[in-house]
C-alpha positions as CSV (number, residue, x, y, z in Angstrom):
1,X,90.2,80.3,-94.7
2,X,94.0,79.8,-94.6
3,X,95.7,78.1,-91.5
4,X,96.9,81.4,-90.7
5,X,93.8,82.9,-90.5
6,X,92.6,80.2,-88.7
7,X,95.2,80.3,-86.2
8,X,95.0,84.3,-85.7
9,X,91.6,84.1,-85.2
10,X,91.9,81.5,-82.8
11,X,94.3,83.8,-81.0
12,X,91.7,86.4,-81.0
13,X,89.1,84.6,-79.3
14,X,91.2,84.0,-76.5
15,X,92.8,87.3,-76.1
16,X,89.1,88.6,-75.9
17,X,88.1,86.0,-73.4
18,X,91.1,86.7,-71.1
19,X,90.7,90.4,-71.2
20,X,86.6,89.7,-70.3
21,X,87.3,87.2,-67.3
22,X,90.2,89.8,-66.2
23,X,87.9,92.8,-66.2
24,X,85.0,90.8,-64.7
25,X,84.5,92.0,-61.0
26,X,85.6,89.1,-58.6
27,X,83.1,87.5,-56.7
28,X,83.7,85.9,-53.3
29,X,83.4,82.1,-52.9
30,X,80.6,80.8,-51.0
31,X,82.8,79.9,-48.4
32,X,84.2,83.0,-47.9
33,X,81.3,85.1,-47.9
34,X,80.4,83.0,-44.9
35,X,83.5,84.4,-42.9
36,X,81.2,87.8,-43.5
37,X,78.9,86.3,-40.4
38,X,81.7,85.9,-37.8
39,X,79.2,89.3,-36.3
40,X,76.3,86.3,-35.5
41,X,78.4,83.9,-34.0
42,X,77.8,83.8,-30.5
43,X,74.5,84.0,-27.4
44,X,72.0,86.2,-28.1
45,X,69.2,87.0,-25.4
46,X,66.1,88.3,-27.1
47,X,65.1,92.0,-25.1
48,X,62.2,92.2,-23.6
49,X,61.9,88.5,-23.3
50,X,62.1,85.9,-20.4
51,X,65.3,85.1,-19.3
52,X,66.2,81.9,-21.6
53,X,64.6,82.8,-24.8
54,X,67.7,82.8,-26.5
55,X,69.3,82.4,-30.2
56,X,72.8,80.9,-30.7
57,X,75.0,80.5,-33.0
58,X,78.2,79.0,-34.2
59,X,81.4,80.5,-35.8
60,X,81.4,80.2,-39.4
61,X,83.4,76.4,-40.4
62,X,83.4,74.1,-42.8
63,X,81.1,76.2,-45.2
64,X,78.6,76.8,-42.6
65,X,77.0,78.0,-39.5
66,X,74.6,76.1,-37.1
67,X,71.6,78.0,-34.8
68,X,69.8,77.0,-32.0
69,X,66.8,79.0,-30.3
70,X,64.7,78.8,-27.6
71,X,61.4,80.7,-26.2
72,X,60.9,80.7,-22.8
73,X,57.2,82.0,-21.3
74,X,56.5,81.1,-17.5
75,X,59.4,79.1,-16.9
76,X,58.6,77.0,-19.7
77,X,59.8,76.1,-23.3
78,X,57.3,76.9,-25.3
79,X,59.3,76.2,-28.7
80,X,62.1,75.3,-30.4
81,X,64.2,75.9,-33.9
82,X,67.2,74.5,-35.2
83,X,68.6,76.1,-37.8
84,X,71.8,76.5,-40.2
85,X,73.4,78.6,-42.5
86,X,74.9,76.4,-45.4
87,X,76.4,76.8,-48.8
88,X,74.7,73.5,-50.9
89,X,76.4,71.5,-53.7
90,X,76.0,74.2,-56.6
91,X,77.3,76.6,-54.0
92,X,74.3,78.6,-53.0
93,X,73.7,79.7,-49.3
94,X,70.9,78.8,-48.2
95,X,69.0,79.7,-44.3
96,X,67.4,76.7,-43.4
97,X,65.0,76.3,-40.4
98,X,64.1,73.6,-38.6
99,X,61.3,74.3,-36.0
100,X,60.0,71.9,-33.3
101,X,58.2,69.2,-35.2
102,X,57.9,70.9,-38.6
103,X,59.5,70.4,-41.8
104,X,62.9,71.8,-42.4
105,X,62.3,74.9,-44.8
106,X,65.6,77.0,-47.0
107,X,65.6,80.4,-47.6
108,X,67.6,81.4,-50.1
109,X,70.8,83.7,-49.6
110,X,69.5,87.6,-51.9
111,X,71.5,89.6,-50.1
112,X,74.7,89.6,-47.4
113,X,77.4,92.4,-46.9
114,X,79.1,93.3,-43.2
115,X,75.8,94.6,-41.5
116,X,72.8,92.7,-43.1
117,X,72.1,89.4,-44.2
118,X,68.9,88.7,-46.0
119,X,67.2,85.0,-47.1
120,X,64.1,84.3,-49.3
121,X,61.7,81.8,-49.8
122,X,58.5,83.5,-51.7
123,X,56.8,79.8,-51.7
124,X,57.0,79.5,-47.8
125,X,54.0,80.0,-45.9
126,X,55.3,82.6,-43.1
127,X,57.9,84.3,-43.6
128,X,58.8,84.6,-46.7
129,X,62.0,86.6,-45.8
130,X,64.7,86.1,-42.7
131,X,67.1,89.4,-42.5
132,X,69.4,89.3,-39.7
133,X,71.3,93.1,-39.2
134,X,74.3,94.0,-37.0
135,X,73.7,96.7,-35.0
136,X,76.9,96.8,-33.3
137,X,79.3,94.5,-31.1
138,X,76.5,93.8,-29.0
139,X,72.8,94.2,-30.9
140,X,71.3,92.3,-33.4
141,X,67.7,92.3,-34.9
142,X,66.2,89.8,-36.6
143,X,63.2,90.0,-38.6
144,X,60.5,88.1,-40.0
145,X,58.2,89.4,-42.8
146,X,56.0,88.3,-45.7
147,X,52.4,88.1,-46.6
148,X,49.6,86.6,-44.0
149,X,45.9,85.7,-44.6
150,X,45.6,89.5,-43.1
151,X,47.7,90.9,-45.2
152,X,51.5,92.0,-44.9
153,X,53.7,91.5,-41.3
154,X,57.0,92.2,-39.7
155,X,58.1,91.3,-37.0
156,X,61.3,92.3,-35.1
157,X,63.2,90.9,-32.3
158,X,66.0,93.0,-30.9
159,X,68.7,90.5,-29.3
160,X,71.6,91.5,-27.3
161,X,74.8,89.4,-26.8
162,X,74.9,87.7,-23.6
163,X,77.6,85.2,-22.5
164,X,77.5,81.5,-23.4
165,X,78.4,80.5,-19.6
């Protein structure tokens, strides 16, 4: 093969790599898509439940956003969760849940767009997925699913914003 050759080839290659990364459909930083949950930032009252049991969250910053709940049954705590929303060092997002004396546990970021934001863990015991969904300025649901000794469960928990006073 003659140094032309060579060269136009070469030239090739990376005409047809620039044209493939310029086509390719851009995909949002981890960081970034974080900005996508400002909607969960804030004080969330679960309906129906005492006054108290609560879920809050922080703005999105510094590639993350920290949770704190709280059940509330007779006047009394009855439990506990810290959680966060993080992106890791290879850049995945990860849910990761911290209940009152109990191993922290990640769910893995499948799925987040403007209303819905869904995290897996098939290896965790219950639940296997965490979906937050925006229901407006002032409802969100959250629900808890996966497989049980008894079979399959959901569970939902309607929350409505509340004031952080």
């Amino acid at each position: 093969m003659t140094d032309v050759m060579k060269a136009s080839a070469a030239w090739t290659i990376m005409l047809v790599a620039a044209c493939t990364l310029a086509m390719a459909p851009a995909v949002a930083a981890p960081q970034n898509s974080l900005t996508r949950l400002h909607w969960l930032s804030g004080c969330w009252q679960s309906d129906g439940a005492e006054r108290g049991t609560v879920e809050i969250w922080s703005k999105p910053a510094g590639g993350s956003l920290l949770g704190l709940s709280r059940t509330v049954r007779e006047g009394q705590m009855t439990a506990h969760e810290y959680m966060r929303i993080a992106i890791d060092a290879d850049g995945v997002v990860h849910y990761i849940a911290e209940p009152a004396g109990q191993p922290a546990t990640a769910f893995r970021l499948d799925h987040l767009d403007d209303r819905e934001v869904v995290f897996d863990n098939p290896e965790h015991d219950f639940p296997q997925r965490i979906t937050y969904m925006n229901e407006g300025v002032r409802q969100v649901i959250a629900v808890l699913e996966g497989a049980t000794s008894v079979g399959e469960k959901r569970i939902e928990i309607p929350m409505t914003r509340i004031s952080c006073q």
